[in-house]
C-alpha positions in Angstrom: 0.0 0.0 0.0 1.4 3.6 -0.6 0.1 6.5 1.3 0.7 10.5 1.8 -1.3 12.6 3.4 0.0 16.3 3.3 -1.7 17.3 6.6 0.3 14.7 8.5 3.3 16.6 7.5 1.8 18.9 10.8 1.9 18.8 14.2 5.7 18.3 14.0 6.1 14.7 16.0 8.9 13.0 15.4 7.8 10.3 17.9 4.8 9.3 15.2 5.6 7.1 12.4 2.6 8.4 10.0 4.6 12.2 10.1 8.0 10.5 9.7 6.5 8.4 6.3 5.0 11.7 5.6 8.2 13.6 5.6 10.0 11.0 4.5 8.1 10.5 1.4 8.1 14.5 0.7 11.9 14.5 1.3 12.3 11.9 -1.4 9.6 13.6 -3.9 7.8 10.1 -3.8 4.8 11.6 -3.8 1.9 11.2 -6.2 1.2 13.6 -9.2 -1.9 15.9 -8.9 -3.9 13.0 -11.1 -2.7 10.4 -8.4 0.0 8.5 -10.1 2.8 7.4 -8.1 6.7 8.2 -9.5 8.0 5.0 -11.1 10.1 4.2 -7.9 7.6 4.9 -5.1 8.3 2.6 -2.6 5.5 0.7 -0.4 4.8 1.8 3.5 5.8 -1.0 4.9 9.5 -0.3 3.1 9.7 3.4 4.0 8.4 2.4 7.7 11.7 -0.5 7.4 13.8 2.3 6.2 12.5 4.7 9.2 12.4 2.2 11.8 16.6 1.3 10.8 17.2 5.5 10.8 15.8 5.9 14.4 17.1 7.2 17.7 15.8 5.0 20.9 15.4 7.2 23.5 14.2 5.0 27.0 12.0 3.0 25.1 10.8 5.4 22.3 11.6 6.1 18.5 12.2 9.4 17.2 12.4 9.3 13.9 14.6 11.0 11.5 12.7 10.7 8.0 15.6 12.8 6.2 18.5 10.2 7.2 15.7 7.3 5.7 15.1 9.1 3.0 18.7 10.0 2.1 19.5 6.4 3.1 17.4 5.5 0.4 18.1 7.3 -2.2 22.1 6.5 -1.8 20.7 2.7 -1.7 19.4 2.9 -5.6 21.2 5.9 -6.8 19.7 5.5 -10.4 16.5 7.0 -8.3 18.0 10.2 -8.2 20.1 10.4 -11.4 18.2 8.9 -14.6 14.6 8.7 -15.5 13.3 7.5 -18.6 10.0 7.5 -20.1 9.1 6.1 -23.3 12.2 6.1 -24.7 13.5 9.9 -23.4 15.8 10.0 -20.8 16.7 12.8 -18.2 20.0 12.7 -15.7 19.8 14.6 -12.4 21.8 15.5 -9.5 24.1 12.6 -8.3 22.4 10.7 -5.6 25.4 11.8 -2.9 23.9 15.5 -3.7 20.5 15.0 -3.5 21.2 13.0 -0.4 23.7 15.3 1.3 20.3 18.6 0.4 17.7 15.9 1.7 20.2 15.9 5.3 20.8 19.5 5.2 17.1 20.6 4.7 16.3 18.1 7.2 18.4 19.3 9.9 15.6 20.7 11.9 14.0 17.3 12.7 17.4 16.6 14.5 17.2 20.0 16.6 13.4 18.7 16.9 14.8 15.5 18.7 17.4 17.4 20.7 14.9 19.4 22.1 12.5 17.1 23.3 14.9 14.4 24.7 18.2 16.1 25.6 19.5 13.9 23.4 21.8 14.6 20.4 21.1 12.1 17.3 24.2 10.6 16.1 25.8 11.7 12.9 25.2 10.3 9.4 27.1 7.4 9.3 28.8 6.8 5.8 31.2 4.4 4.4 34.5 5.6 2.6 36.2 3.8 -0.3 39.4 2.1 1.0 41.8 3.6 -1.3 
């Protein structure tokens, strides 16, 4: 099943798992087009709520969610997401998926300051692997 609802992108809660898949989908653009057609690489729920539930913070018991780390996650995890669409027969390259990921973390930055606030707690840092060169 794929859902978005634009009014659960408010209250801000990053405790809820419907406003993290809501933000998490908007931070991705896998959201549907004004005639409700999903974007070729829309994703289910239940694999953006996988995605969301790997990305959270545990604080005593409860996730906070961080829908930009999923959703950058994600996109880094199939970069041809980000960089190449085709439709019959015309193609279109983007942004690399590192750059759309590393906007996606740095518009998302306020969810982290979100989390901060209401537990004290600072959410670790994206975690990225290096080439061994």
């Amino acid at each position: 099943m794929r859902t978005y609802d634009p009014a659960s992108l408010d209250p801000i809660d990053p405790s809820s798992l419907t406003w993290a898949l809501a933000w998490a989908r908007r931070l991705a653009g896998d959201v549907p087009t004004e005639g409700g057609a999903w974007p070729l690489h829309s994703m289910h729920d239940e694999e953006w709520e996988a995605w969301l539930r790997a990305t959270a913070m545990d604080v005593g018991g409860t996730l906070y969610y961080r829908p930009h780390v999923a959703a950058a996650a994600v996109i880094r995890s199939n970069p041809a997401w980000a960089s190449r669409l085709s439709i019959a027969g015309v193609s279109q390259e983007g942004r690399m998926a590192d750059e759309v990921a590393a906007a996606i973390l740095a518009a998302g930055a306020w969810i982290d300051d979100t989390i901060q606030r209401l537990t004290g707690k600072i959410p670790p840092s994206e975690r990225t692997l290096w080439p061994a060169f």
